[in-house]
N, C-alpha and C positions, 0 to 999 in steps of 0.2 A: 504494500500500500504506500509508505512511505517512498519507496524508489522511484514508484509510477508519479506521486505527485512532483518530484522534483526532479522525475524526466520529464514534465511537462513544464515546469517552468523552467527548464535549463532549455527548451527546445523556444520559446515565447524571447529567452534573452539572447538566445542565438540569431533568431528572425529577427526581431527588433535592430541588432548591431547589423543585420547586414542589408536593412532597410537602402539606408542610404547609398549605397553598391548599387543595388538593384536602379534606385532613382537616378544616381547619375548616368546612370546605361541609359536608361529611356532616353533621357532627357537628349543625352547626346545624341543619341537614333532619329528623335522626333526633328529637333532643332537644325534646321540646315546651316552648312556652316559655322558653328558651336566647336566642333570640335577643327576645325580645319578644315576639314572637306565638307562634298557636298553629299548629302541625302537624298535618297528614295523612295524616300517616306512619308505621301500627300494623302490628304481624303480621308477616305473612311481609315484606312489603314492606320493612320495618325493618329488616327481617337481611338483606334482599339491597341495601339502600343502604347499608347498614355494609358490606357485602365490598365497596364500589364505591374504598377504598382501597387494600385488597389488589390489585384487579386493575390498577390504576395505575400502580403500583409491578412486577408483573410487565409487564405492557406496556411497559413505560422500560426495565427491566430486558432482556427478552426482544430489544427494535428494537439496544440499544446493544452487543450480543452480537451478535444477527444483520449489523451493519455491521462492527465487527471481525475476526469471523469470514469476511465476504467480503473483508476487506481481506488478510487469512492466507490466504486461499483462492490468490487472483491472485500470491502471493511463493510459493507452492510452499509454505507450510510447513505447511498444513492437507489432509488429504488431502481 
């Protein structure tokens, strides 16, 4: 029980630090000429590599819940 909750939040402080990884990547991908060069990345495409932050962060979010919650699950205290 104990392992599972504090594999879940070692998994929440890992995702968290590598937030900003993840951000500067879009950001450079999205941004033409940001990084130097130039991008291929117009329209719709652009707005769905921009949510590719948001879903990161639920996905981190989502796994380090989902292993807490089995760790509560096996101690009886979650039904």
């Amino acid at each position: 029980m104990l392992g599972n909750l504090i594999g879940g939040f070692i998994t929440i402080i890992v995702g968290v630090n590598l937030v900003p990884s993840v951000a500067d990547g879009v950001q450079a991908s999205v941004n033409p000429f940001s990084n130097g060069t130039a991008t291929n990345v117009t329209g719709a495409a652009s707005t769905i590599v921009g949510l590719v932050t948001l879903f990161f962060v639920l996905g981190v979010a989502s796994a380090g819940i989902a292993v807490a919650a089995q760790g509560l699950r096996k101690a009886g205290m979650l039904g």
